[in-house]
C-alpha positions as CSV (number, residue, x, y, z in Angstrom):
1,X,20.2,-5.2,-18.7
2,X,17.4,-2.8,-19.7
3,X,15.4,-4.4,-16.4
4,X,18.3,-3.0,-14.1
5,X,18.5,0.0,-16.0
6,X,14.9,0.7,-15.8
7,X,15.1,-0.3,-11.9
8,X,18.2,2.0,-11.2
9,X,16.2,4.9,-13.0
10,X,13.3,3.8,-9.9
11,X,15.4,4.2,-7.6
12,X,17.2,7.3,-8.6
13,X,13.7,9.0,-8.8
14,X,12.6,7.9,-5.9
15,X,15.6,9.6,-3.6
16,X,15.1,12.8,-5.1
17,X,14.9,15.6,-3.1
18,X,11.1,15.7,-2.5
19,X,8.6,15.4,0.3
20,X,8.1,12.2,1.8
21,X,5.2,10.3,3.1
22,X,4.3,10.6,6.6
23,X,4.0,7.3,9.3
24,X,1.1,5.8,6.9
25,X,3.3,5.5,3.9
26,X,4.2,1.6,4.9
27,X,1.0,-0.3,4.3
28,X,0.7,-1.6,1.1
29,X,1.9,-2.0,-2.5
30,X,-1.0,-2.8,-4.9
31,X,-1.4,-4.8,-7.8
32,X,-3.1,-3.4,-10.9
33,X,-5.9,-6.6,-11.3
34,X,-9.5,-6.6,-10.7
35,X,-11.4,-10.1,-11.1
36,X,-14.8,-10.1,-12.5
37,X,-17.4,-10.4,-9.8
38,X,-14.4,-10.2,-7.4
39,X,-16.1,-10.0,-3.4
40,X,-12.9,-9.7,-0.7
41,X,-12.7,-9.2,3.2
42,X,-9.3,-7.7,4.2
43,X,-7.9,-7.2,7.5
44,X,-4.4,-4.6,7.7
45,X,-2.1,-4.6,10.7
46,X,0.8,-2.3,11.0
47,X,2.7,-1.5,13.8
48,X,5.5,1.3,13.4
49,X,8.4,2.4,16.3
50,X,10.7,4.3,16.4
51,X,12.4,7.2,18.9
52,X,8.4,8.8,19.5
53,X,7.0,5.6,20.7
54,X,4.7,2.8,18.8
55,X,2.0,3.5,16.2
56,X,-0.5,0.6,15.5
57,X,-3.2,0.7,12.7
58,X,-5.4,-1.9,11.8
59,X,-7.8,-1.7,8.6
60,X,-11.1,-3.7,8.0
61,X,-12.2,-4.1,4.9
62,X,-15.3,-5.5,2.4
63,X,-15.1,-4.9,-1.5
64,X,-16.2,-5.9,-4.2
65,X,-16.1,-6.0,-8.2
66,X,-18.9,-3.7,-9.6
67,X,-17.4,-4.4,-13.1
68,X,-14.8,-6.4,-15.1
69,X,-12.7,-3.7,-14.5
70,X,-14.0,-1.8,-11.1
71,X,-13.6,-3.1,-7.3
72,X,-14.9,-0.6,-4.6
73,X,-13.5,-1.3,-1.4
74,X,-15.1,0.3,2.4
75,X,-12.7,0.3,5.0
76,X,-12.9,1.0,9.0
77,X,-9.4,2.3,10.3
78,X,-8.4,2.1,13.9
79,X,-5.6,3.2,15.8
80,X,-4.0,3.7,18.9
81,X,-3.8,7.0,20.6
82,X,-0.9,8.7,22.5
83,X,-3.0,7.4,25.9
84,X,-2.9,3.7,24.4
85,X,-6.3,3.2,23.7
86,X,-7.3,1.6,20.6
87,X,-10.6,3.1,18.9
88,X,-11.7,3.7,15.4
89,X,-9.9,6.5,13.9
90,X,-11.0,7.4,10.1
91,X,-13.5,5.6,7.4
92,X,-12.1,5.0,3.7
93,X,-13.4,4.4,0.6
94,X,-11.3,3.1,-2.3
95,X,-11.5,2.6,-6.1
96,X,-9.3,0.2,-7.6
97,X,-9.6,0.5,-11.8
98,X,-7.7,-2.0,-13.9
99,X,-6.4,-0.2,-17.2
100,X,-5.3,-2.8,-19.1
101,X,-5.7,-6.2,-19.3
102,X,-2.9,-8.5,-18.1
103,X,-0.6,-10.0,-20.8
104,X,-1.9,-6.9,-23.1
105,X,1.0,-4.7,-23.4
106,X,4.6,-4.5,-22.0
107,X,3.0,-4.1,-18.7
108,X,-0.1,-4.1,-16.8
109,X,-1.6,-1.0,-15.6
110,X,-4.0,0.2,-13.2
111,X,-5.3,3.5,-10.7
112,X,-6.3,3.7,-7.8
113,X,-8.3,6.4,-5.6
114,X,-9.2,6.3,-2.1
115,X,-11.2,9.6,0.0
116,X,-10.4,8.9,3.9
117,X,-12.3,11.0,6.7
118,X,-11.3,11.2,10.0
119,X,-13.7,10.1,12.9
120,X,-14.0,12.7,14.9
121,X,-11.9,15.5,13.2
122,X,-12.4,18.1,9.9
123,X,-10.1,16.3,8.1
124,X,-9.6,14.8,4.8
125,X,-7.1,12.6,2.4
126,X,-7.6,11.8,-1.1
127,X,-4.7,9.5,-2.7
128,X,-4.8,9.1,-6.5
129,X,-2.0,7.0,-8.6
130,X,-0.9,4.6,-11.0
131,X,-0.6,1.0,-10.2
132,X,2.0,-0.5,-12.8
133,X,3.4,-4.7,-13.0
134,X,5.6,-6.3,-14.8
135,X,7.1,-9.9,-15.1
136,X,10.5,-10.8,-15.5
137,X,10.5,-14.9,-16.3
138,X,9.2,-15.9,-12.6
139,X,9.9,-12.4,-10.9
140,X,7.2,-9.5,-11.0
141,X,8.2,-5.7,-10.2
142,X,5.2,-3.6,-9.0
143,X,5.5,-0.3,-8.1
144,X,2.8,2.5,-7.1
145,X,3.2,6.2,-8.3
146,X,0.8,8.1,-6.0
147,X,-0.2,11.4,-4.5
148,X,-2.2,12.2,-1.2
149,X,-4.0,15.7,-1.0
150,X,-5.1,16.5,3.0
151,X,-7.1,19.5,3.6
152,X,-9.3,20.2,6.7
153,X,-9.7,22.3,9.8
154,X,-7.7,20.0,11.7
155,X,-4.8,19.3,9.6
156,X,-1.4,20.0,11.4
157,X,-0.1,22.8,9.2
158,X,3.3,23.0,11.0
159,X,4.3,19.5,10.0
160,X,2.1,18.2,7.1
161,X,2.6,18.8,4.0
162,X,-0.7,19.8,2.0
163,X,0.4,17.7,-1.1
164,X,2.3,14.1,-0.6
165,X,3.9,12.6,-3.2
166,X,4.4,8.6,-2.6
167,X,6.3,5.7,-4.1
168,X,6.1,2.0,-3.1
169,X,7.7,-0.7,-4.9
170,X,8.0,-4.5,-4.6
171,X,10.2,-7.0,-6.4
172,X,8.9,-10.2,-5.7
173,X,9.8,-14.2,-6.9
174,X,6.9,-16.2,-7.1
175,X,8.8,-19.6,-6.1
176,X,5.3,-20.5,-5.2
177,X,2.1,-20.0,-4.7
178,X,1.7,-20.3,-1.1
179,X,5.6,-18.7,-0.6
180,X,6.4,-15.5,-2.7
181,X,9.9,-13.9,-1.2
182,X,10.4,-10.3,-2.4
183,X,11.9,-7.0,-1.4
184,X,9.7,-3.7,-0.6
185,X,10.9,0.3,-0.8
186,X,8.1,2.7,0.7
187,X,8.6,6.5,0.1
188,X,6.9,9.4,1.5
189,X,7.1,12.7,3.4
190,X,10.6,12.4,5.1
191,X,10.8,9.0,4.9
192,X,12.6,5.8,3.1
193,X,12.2,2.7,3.7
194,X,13.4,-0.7,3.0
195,X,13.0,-4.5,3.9
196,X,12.0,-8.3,3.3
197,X,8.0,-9.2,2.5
198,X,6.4,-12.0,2.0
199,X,3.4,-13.5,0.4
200,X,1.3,-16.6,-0.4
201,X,-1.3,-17.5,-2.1
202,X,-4.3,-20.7,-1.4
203,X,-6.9,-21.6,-4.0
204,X,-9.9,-23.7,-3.1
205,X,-12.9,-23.8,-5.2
206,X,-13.8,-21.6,-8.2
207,X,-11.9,-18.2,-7.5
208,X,-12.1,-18.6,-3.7
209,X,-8.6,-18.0,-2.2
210,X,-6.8,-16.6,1.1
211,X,-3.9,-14.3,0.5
212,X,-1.5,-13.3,3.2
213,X,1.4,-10.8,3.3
214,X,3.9,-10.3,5.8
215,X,6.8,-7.4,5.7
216,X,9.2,-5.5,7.9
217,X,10.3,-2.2,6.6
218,X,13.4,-0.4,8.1
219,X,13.5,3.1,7.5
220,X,16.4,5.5,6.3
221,X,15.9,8.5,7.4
222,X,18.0,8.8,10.6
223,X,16.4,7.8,13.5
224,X,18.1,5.5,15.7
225,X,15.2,3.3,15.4
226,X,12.3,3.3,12.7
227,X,10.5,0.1,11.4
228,X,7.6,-1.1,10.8
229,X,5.9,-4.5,10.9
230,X,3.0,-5.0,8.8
231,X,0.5,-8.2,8.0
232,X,-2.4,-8.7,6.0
233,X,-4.7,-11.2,5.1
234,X,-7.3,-11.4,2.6
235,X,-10.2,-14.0,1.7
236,X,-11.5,-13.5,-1.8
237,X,-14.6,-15.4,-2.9
């Protein structure tokens, strides 16, 4: 009972009122943990409709553990543009800082900051937040509390928001490794979103292992059509 009550409260908080992510607030909901001497390649895909048309991103990434409790992550963005070519749009760097260790306290907890710059533009985001888990018998509930700042020459003034506050959260049931069902709700500026994601994980030697995750997220906030498919795979080693 205190598990739904604690979930309802989520939920409650996360319709409030306030401003919403923009079109990159479905990507991906983090976990708190960082392996020691952790190395990882990472490749995002995300491709989002709705009544303006189609908006693909793709992220490539290398990171790696610099402590027990520290993985940097450098990551090349592309996208497509309004004339349908594809080119690189923004570099990203991203800190990823495990709090606590897991099994320590009620649950485990993390941050997470990322700077992005765009390519060929005077403009900047910087996301901070907390990255919290928690395991319910064989369910886990992770959720993300963060907030994007944007500032630069070329940010739209008329339609973004200087300040984003975010929320993403993902109730998943491990029934196995290499299949993990769960459901995913994405916040952001004038946007919610909700829908089925899966995961799965495949160990080979030592702490080598490929992770995969595939979700689509229909959003709620009144277009006729709004959703967004996403993928991503990850080899760490």
């Amino acid at each position: 009972m205190r598990f739904f009550s604690f979930l309802s409260l989520l939920v409650n908080i996360m319709l409030c009122p306030v401003a919403f992510a923009d079109e990159g607030s479905v990507d991906k909901v983090y976990h708190p943990y960082v392996l020691p001497n952790e190395r990882e390649v990472e490749w995002r895909f995300a491709s989002r409709q709705n009544d303006d048309g189609n908006l693909l991103t793709q992220r490539f990434a290398f990171g790696k553990a610099v402590s027990e409790h520290l993985m940097l992550e450098f990551y090349l963005v592309g996208a497509r543009d309004e004339n349908d070519d594809f080119g690189l749009a923004s570099y990203e760097v991203e800190a990823r800082w495990m709090l606590t260790e897991q099994g320590q306290y009620w649950a485990d907890w993390g941050a997470l900051f990322e700077v992005e710059k765009a390519h060929s533009k005077d403009l900047w985001e910087a996301t901070s937040g907390i990255l919290i888990e928690k395991e319910f018998g064989q369910t886990s509930l992770t959720t993300n509390f963060l907030l994007t700042y944007t500032w630069g020459s070329d940010r739209d003034i008329d339609t973004e928001s200087e300040v984003i506050p975010q929320f993403r959260l993902k109730y998943r049931y491990r029934w196995h490794p290499w299949l993990q069902p769960s459901v995913e709700i994405y916040t952001g500026e004038k946007f919610v979103g909700i829908g089925p994601a899966f995961m799965g994980i495949q160990r080979y030697q030592g702490q080598k292992q490929l992770k995969w995750e595939l979700g689509f997220i229909s959003g709620l906030n009144g277009d006729n059509k709004d959703h967004t498919l996403r993928f991503v795979l990850e080899y760490e080693f």
